[in-house]
C-alpha positions in Angstrom: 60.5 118.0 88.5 61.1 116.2 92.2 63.0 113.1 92.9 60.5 112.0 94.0 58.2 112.5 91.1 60.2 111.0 89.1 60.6 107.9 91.1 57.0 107.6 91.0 56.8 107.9 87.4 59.9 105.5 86.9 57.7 102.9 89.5 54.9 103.6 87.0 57.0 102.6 84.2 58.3 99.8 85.3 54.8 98.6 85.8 53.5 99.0 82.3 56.6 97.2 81.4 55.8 94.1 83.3 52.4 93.9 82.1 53.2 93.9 78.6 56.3 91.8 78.9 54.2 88.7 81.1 51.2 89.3 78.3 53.5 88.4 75.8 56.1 85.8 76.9 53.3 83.4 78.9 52.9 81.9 75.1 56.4 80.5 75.7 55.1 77.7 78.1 52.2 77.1 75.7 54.0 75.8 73.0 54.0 72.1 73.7 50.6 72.4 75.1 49.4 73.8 71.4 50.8 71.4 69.4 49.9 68.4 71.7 46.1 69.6 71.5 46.4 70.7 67.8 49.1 68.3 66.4 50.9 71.4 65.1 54.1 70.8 62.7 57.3 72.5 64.1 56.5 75.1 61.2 53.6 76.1 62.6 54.5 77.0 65.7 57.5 78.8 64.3 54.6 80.6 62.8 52.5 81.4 65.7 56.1 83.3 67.5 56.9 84.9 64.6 53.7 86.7 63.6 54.4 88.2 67.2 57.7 89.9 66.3 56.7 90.7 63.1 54.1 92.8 64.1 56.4 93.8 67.4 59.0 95.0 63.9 56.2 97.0 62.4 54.7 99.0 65.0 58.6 100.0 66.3 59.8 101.4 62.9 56.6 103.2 62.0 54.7 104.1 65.4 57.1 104.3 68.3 58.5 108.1 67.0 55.4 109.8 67.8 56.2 109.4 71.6 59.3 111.8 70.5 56.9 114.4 69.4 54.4 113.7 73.2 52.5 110.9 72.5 54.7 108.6 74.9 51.8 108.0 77.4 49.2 107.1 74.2 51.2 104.6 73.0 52.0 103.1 76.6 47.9 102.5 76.6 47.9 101.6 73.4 50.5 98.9 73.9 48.4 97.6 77.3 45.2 97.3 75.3 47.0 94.9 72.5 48.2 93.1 74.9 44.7 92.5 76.6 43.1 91.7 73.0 45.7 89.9 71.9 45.3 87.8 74.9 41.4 87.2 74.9 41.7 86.2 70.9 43.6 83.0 72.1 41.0 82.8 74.6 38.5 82.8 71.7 40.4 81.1 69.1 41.0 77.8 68.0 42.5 77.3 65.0 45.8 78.2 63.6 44.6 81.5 62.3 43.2 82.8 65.3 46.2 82.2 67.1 48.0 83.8 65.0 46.2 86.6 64.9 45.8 86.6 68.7 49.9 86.4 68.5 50.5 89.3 66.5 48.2 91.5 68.7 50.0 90.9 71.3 53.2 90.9 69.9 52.3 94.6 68.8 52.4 95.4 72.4 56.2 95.7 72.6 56.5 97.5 69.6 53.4 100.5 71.4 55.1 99.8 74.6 58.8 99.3 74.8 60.3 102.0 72.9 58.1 105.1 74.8 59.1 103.4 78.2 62.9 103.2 77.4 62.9 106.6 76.2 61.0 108.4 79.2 62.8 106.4 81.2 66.3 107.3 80.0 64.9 110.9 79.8 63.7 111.3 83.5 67.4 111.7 84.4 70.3 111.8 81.5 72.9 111.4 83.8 71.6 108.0 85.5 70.2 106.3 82.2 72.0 103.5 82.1 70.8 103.3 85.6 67.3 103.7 84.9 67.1 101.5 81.8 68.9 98.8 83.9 65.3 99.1 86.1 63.6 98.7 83.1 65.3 95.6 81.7 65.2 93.8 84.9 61.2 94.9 84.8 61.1 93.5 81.2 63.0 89.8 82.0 60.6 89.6 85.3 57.6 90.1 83.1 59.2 87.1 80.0 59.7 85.1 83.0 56.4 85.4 85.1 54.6 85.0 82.1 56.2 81.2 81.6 56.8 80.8 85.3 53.0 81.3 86.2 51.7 79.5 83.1 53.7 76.5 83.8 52.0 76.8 86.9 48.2 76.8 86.3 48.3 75.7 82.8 47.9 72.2 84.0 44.9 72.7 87.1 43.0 75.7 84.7 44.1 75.3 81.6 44.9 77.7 78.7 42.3 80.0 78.7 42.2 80.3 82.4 45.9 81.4 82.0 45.7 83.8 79.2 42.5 85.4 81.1 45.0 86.2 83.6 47.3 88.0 82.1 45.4 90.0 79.7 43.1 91.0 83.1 46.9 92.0 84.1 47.4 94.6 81.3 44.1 96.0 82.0 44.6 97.0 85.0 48.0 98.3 84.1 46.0 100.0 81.5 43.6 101.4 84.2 46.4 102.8 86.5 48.8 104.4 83.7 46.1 106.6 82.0 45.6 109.5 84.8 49.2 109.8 84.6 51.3 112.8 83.2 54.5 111.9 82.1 57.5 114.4 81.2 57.5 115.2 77.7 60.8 114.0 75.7 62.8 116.7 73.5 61.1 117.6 71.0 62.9 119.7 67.3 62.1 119.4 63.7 63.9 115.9 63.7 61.2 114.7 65.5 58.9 114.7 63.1 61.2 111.8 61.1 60.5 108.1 61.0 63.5 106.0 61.9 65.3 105.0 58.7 67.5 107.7 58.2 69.2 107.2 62.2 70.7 104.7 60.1 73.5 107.0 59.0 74.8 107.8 61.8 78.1 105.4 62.5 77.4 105.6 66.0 73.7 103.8 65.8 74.6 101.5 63.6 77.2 100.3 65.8 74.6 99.6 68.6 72.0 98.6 66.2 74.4 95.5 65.6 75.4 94.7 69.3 72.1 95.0 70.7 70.4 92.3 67.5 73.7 90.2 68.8 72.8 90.3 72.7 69.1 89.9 71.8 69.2 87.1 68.6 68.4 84.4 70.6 65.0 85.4 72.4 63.3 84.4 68.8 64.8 81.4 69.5 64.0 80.7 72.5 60.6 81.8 72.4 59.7 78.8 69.6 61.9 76.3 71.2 62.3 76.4 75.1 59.3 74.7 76.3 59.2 71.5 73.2 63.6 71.5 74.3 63.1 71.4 77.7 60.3 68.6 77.4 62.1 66.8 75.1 65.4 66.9 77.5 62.2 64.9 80.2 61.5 68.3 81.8 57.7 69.6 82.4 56.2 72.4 82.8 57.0 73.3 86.2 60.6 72.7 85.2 60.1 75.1 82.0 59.0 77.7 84.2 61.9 77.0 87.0 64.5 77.6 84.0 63.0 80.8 83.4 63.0 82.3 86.5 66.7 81.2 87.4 67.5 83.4 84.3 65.0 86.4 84.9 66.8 85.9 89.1 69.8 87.8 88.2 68.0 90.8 86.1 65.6 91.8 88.7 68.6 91.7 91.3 71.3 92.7 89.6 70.4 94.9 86.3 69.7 98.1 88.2 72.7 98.1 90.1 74.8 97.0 86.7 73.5 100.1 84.5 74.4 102.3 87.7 78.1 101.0 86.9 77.8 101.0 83.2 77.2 104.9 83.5 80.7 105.4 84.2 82.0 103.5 81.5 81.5 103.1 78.0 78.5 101.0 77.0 79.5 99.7 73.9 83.1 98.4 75.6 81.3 97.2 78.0 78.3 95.3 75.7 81.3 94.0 73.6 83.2 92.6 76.5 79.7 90.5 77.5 78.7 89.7 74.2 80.9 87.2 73.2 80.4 84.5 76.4 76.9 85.0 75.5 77.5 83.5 72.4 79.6 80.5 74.2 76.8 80.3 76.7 74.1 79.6 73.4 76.3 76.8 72.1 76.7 74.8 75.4 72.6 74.7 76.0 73.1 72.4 72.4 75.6 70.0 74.5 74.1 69.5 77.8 71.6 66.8 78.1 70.4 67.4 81.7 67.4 69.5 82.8 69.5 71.0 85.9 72.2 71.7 84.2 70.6 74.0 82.1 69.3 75.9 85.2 73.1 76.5 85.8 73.7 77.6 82.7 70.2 79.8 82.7 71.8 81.4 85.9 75.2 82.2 84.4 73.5 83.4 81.0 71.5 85.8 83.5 74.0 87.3 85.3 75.7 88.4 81.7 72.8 89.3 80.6 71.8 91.1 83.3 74.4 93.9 82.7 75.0 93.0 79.0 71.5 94.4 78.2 71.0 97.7 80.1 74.7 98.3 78.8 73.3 98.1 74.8 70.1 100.3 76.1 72.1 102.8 77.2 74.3 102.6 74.3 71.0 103.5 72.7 70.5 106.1 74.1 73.7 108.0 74.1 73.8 107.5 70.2 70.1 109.1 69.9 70.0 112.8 68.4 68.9 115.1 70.7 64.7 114.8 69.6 65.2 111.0 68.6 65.0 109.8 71.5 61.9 107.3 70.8 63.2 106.5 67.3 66.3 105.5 68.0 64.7 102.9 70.7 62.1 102.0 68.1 64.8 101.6 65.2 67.0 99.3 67.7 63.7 97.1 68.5 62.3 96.7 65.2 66.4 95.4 64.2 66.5 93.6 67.0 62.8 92.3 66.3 63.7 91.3 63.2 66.3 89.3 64.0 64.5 87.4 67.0 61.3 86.9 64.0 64.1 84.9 62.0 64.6 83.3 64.6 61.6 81.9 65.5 61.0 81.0 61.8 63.7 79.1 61.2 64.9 77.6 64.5 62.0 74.8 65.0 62.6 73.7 61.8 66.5 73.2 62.3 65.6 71.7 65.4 63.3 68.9 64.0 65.6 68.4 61.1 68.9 68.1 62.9 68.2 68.7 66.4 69.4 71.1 69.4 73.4 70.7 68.4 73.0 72.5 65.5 70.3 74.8 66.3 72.0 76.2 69.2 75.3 76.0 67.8 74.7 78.2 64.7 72.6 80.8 66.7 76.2 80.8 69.1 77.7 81.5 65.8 75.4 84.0 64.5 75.7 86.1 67.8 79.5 86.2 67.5 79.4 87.1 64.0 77.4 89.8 64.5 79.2 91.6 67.9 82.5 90.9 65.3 81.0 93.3 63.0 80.3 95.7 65.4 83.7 95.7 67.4 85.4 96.2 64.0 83.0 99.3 63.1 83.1 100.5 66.8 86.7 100.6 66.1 86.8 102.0 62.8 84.6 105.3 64.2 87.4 106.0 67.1 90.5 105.8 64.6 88.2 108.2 62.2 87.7 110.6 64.8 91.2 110.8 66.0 92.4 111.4 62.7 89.6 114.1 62.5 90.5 115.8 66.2 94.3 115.5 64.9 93.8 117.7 62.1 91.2 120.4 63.4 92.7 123.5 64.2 93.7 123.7 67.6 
């Protein structure tokens, strides 16, 4: 296969990645918009972003190994067309149910899409994966951050329906484009034909299962909150979607160039290293009252970010079994889902009750827990293998 191919199917990639990614996050800068029209209790819209990871959970633990046995490019166009139903059912809808519904649709996107892209991705060159998956992150913060970015933009002039038209017409195209396209096949064994649960075993995946839920925990959060904190700090919606793409900034300019490094390092070092001002960084947005100073603290939070994150994926993906590839991407989404799902639960709730101290604060607290863990069982695994190496026969 030529460079050159492979660069067009990386550019491809990276596409269907950013159509999936603005489908699903352009909800975030609804929010306040949905419970002003609906007078929605913070419960309820806790309810409306979780449904979305929930389903995102599902669909990566039980559907995202067939792309390990070639089915990669069918669950790409299956994960476009969720997206663009998902999106027309909040067209449609308007009651708490059909937005629910609508959410979880769409929320099943990530689960079709995400893991197949990661792993062909990672898979078009082993030796520049962290590289590659560096691409695809930035691809997938640009997408989060569009999607609230342009909402906050013609929410106000076209309205909500106008908004979600656009970005489910997005995915369709996306749709359109992907499905002539031939992708390389992954590695394929008698593994393959396994669902995720039993990667679990391996030491070396749950290690990364742990410190990629850590650097991911507070997108659940976020994804309830952002838009009724930020409004509630006197921002609008323009400002909503300003602090968005001051975070996304970094990724698209910086994650590429960040896994290219992270190749010749050790991706867990370096995603334990990053992990823990992340968790500082999610405790001050609960003590700054000012709108601009969270789009500092957005741009700081992006730069670490922006090479914590392809550092966990391509932990990932050294810890995958040769034929695994798609599992092991699927089995770290549907953790890190699930943590992002309780999230989104619970947060709204703690924020109404006690307000953004606390909610921010504990998340902080959960994050730093949770890399802890991980650093101790990272360390655990070397000091087991030395002891193994030291006693094999020479």
């Amino acid at each position: 296969m030529s460079i050159k191919s492979h660069r067009g199917d990386l550019q491809l990639l990276l596409f269907c990645t950013f159509a999936t990614a603005a489908a699903n996050s352009v909800i975030f800068a609804s929010m306040s918009e949905l419970q002003e029209a609906y007078l929605y209790a913070d419960s309820k819209l806790g309810l409306i972003a979780g449904t979305g990871f929930a389903m995102g959970l599902l669909v990566q633990l039980f559907v995202s190994p067939l792309a390990d046995r070639g089915h990669g490019r069918w669950l790409i166009q299956l994960g476009l067309g969720s997206a663009a139903i998902g999106s027309i059912v909040f067209v449609l809808g308007d009651s708490l149910a059909e937005f629910v519904v609508g959410r979880g649709i769409v929320g099943a996107s990530i689960g079709f899409t995400f893991p197949a892209v990661r792993a062909l991705a990672a898979n078009l060159d082993t030796t520049r994966s962290g590289e590659r998956l560096g691409a695809v992150a930035g691809m997938e913060i640009a997408g989060f951050v569009s999607g609230p970015l342009i909402g906050a933009l013609i929410i106000d002039p076209f309205g909500l329906d106008a908004t979600f038209l656009l970005f489910g017409a997005l995915a369709v195209f996306a749709l359109l484009v992907v499905s002539p396209r031939q992708f390389p096949e992954l590695i394929r064994n008698t593994e393959s034909q396994r669902l995720s649960f039993d990667l679990v075993r391996l030491p070396e995946v749950r290690v990364v299962l742990l410190l990629t839920l850590a650097v991911t925990f507070p997108v659940g959060m976020f994804d309830a909150l952002w838009d009724r904190f930020i409004d509630d700090l006197g921002g609008n919606n323009a400002m909503t979607g300003l602090t968005f793409a001051v975070y996304g900034l970094p990724f698209i300019l910086l994650a590429s160039h960040a896994g290219r490094l992270i190749d010749r390092r050790s991706p867990i070092a370096v995603t334990l290293w990053l992990v823990m001002p992340i968790s500082l960084l999610t405790m001050t947005y609960g003590i700054v009252k000012s709108p601009w100073l969270i789009l500092l603290l957005g741009l700081v939070e992006g730069i670490v970010q922006s090479a914590a994150t392809p550092a966990s994926l391509s932990a990932i993906a050294k810890a995958a079994p040769p034929g695994r590839a798609s599992a092991t991407q699927g089995l770290s989404g549907a953790v890190n889902v699930f943590g992002q799902m309780l999230a989104a639960f619970i947060s709204p709730s703690i924020y109404g009750r006690y307000g953004a101290l606390t909610t921010f604060v504990s998340v902080g607290i959960g994050i730093a827990i949770l890399s802890l863990i991980a650093g101790l069982m990272h360390w655990r695994n070397i000091n087991m293998n030395s002891e193994l190496a030291s006693h094999s026969p020479s």
